[in-house]
C-alpha positions in Angstrom: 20.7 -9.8 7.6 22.8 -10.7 4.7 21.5 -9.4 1.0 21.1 -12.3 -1.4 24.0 -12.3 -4.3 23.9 -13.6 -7.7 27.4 -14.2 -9.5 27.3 -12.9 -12.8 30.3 -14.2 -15.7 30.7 -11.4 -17.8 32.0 -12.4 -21.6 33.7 -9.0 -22.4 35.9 -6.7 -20.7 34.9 -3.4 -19.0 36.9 -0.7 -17.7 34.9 -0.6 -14.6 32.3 -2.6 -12.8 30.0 0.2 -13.1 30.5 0.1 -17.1 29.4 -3.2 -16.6 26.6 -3.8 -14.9 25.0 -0.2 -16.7 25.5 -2.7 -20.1 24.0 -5.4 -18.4 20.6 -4.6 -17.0 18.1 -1.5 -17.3 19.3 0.7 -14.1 20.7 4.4 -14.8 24.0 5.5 -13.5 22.8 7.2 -10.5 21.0 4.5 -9.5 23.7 2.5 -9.5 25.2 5.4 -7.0 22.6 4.8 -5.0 22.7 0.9 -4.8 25.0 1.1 -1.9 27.8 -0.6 -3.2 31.2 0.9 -2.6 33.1 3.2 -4.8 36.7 1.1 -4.6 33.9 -2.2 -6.4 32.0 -0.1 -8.6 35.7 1.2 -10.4 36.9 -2.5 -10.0 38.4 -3.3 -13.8 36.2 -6.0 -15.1 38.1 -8.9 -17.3 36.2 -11.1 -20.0 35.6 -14.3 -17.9 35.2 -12.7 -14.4 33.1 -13.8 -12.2 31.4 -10.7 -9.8 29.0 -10.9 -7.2 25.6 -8.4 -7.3 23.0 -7.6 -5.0 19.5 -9.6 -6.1 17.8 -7.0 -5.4 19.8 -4.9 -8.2 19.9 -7.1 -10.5 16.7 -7.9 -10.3 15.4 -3.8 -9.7 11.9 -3.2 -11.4 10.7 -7.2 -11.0 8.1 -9.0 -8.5 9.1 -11.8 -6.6 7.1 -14.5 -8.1 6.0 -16.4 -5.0 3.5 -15.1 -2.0 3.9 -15.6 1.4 1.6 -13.5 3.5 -2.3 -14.8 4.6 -4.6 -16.1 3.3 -6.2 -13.6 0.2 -9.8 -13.6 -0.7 -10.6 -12.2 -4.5 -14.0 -10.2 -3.8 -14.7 -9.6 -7.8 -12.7 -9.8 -11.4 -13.8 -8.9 -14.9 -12.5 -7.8 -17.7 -11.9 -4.4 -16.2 -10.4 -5.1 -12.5 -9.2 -7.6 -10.3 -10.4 -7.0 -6.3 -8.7 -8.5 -3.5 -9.5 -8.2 0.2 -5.9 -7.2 2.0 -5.3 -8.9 5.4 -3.6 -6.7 8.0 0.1 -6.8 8.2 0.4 -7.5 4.6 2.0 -4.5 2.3 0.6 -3.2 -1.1 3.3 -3.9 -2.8 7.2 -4.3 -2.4 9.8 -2.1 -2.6 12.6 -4.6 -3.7 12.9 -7.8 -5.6 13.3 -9.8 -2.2 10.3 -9.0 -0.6 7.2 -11.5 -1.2 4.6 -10.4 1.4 2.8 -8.1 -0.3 -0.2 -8.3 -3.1 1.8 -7.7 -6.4 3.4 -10.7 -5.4 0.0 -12.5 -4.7 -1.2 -11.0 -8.3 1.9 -12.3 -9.8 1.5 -15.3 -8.7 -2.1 -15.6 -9.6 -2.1 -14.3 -13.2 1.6 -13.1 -14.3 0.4 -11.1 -17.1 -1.5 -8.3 -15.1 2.3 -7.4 -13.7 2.6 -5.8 -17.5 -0.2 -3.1 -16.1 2.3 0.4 -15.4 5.1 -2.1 -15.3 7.7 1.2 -14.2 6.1 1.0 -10.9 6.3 -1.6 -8.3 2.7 -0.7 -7.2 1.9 -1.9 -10.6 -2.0 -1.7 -11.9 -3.4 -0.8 -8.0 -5.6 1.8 -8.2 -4.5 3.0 -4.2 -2.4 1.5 -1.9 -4.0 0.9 1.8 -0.6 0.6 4.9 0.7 -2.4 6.2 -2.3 -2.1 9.3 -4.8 -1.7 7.5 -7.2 -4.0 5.6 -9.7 -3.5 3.1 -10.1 -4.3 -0.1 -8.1 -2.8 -3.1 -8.7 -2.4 -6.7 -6.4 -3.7 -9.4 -6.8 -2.6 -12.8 -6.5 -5.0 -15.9 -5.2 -2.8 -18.5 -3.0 0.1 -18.8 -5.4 2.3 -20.6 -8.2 1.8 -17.7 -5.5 2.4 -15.3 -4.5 6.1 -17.3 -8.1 6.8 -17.3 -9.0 6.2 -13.3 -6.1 7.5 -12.0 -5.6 11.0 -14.2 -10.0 11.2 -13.7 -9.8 9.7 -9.9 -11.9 12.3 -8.3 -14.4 12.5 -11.2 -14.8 9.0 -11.5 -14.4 7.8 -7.4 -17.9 8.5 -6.3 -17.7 7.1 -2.8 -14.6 6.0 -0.7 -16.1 4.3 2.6 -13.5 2.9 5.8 -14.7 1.2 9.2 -12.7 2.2 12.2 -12.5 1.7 15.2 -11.6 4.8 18.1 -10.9 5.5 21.3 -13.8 7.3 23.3 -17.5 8.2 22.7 -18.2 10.2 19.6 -22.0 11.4 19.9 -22.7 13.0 16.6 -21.4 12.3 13.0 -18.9 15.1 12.0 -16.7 16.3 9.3 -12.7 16.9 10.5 -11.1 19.5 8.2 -7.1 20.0 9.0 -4.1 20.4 6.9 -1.3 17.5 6.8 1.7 17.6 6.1 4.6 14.4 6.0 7.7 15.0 8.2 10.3 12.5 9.5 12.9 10.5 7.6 11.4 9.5 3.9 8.0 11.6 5.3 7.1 8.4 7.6 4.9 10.1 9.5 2.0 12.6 8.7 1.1 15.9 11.2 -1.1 18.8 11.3 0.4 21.9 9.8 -1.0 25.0 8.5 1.5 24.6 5.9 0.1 21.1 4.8 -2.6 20.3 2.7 -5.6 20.9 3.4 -8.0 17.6 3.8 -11.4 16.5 5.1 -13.2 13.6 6.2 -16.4 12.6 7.6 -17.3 10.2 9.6 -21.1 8.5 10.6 -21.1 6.6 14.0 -22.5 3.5 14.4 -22.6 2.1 17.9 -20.6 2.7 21.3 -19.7 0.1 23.6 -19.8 1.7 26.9 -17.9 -1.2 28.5 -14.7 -1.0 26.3 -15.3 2.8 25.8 -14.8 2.5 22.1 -16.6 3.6 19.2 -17.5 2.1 15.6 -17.7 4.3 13.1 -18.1 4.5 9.0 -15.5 7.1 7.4 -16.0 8.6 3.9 -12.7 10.2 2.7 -12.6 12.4 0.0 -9.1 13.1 -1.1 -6.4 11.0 -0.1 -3.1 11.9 1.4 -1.0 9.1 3.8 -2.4 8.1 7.4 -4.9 10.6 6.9 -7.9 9.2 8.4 -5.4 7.6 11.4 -3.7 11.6 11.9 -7.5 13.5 11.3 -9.4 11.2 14.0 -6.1 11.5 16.4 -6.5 15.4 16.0 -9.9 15.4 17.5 -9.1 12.6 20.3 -10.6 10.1 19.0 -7.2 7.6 17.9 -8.1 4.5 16.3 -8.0 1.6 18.5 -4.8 -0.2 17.8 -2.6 2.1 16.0 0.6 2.0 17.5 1.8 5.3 15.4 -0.9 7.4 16.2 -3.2 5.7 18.8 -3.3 3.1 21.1 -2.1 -0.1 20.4 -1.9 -1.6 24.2 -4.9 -4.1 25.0 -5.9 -4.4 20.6 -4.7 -7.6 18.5 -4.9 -4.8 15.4 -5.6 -1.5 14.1 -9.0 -1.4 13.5 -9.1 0.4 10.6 -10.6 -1.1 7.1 -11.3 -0.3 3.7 -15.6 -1.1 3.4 -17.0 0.1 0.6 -15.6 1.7 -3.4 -18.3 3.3 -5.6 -17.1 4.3 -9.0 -17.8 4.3 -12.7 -15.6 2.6 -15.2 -16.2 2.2 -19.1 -20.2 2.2 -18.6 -20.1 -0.2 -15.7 -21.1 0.6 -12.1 -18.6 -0.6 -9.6 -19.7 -1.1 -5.7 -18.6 -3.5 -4.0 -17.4 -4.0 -0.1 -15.5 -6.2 1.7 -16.9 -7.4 5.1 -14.3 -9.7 5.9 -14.0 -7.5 9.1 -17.5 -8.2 10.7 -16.5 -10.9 12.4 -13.8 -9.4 14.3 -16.2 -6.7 14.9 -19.5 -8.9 16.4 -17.1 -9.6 19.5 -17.4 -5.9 20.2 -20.5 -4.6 18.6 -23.8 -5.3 18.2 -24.1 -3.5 14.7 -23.0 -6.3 12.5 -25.2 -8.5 14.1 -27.5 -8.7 11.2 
């Protein structure tokens, strides 16, 4: 597919295209390097009264796309501390380009532009954690850029319970604790492995209900620290995939990955935060009896 280009009229003269658009927008020289454009344009004398074609997505480097177009969002809470939104599956945290407007900055954009100006160097903007493109949960976004320095330099001391529901393949008895060390590999660390050179990492999980027929189990998963795919890699290392996950599981036979972010207990500014998000107990009634009630 084609990048989007904006034609840009520049008034003065510049010995090279590079000159010109480093005068023009916020963007360091080596990222204009790394932009992908050619060296042969980038030295390409610039006139007063040219007109050059850029990338959107460098000229526009750093910004939100200012329209949505994933499903349907829920908002679960807001005050004046946070903003908290239920993600759907298949719908990413947040982009990594100007061009791309499934994701929830977008959403958050759209629904009150000023909250963009939380950590406004970041594309992830004011979300307190970012939750991958399967999975769905809710996720926090913070209001401010002083509550934001303050939860995410405290996290651990302030996050006093992080809660998931999976999905997994097989019977799992007992509740248990998985302890392993992960480490990223692959191109840009895409996927996560156990290692004895990783870090080390521990979840537990509490299991709710089997269903002998489908052979799958439901289970509650309280994480401790986080670290990418680590509840998907930690539940694959004691055979036990979750159900749907076509990176570390198995995806044949499930409409999703059945993993979702439940349940956040923390403590902000003298307020107690807990809220959940059971947007998933539908889904799960057609397997389980558990969420009957």
């Amino acid at each position: 597919m084609n990048q989007k280009v904006i034609d840009i009229c520049f008034i003065e003269s510049f010995p090279s295209v590079s000159e010109g658009i480093f005068s023009l927008i916020n963007i360091s020289k080596n990222q204009i390097k790394q932009s992908g454009l050619k060296k042969p344009f980038l030295n390409k004398e610039i006139r007063a009264k040219d007109e050059i074609s850029f990338p959107l997505n460098l000229i526009n480097r750093g910004r939100v796309y200012p329209k949505y177009s994933g499903d349907k969002i829920e908002i679960l809470f807001e005050d004046e501390n946070v903003l908290v939104i239920s993600k759907p599956i298949r719908v990413h945290s947040h982009p990594l380009q100007y061009d791309e407007s499934d994701n929830l900055v977008s959403f958050i954009r759209e629904y009150n532009s000023q909250l963009l100006e939380v950590n406004s160097g970041d594309y992830d903007r004011g979300l307190l954690y970012r939750l991958d493109h399967e999975t769905s949960g809710l996720i926090y976004y913070i209001k401010s850029n002083e509550t934001h320095a303050q939860l995410r330099s405290n996290f651990k001391d302030l996050i006093k319970e992080k809660v998931y529901i999976a999905v997994v393949v097989g019977e799992l008895k007992e509740n248990g604790i998985v302890e392993s060390k992960l480490v990223t590999s692959g191109v840009k660390g895409a996927h996560v492995k156990v290692s004895e050179s990783g870090r080390p990492c521990c979840i537990k999980y509490e299991v709710l209900e089997y269903n002998s027929d489908k052979n799958i189990s439901l289970i509650k998963v309280f994480l401790n620290e986080g670290f990418k795919h680590q509840i998907r890699v930690q539940l694959q290392s004691i055979k036990h995939p979750i159900c749907g996950d076509n990176l570390y599981g198995i995806s044949k036979d499930f409409s999703r990955m059945y993993l979702h972010c439940y349940q956040y207990k923390f403590s902000l500014n003298n307020k107690e935060y807990d809220i959940k998000d059971d947007s998933i107990k539908s889904e799960l009634k057609l397997l389980f009896r558990y969420f009957d009630s």
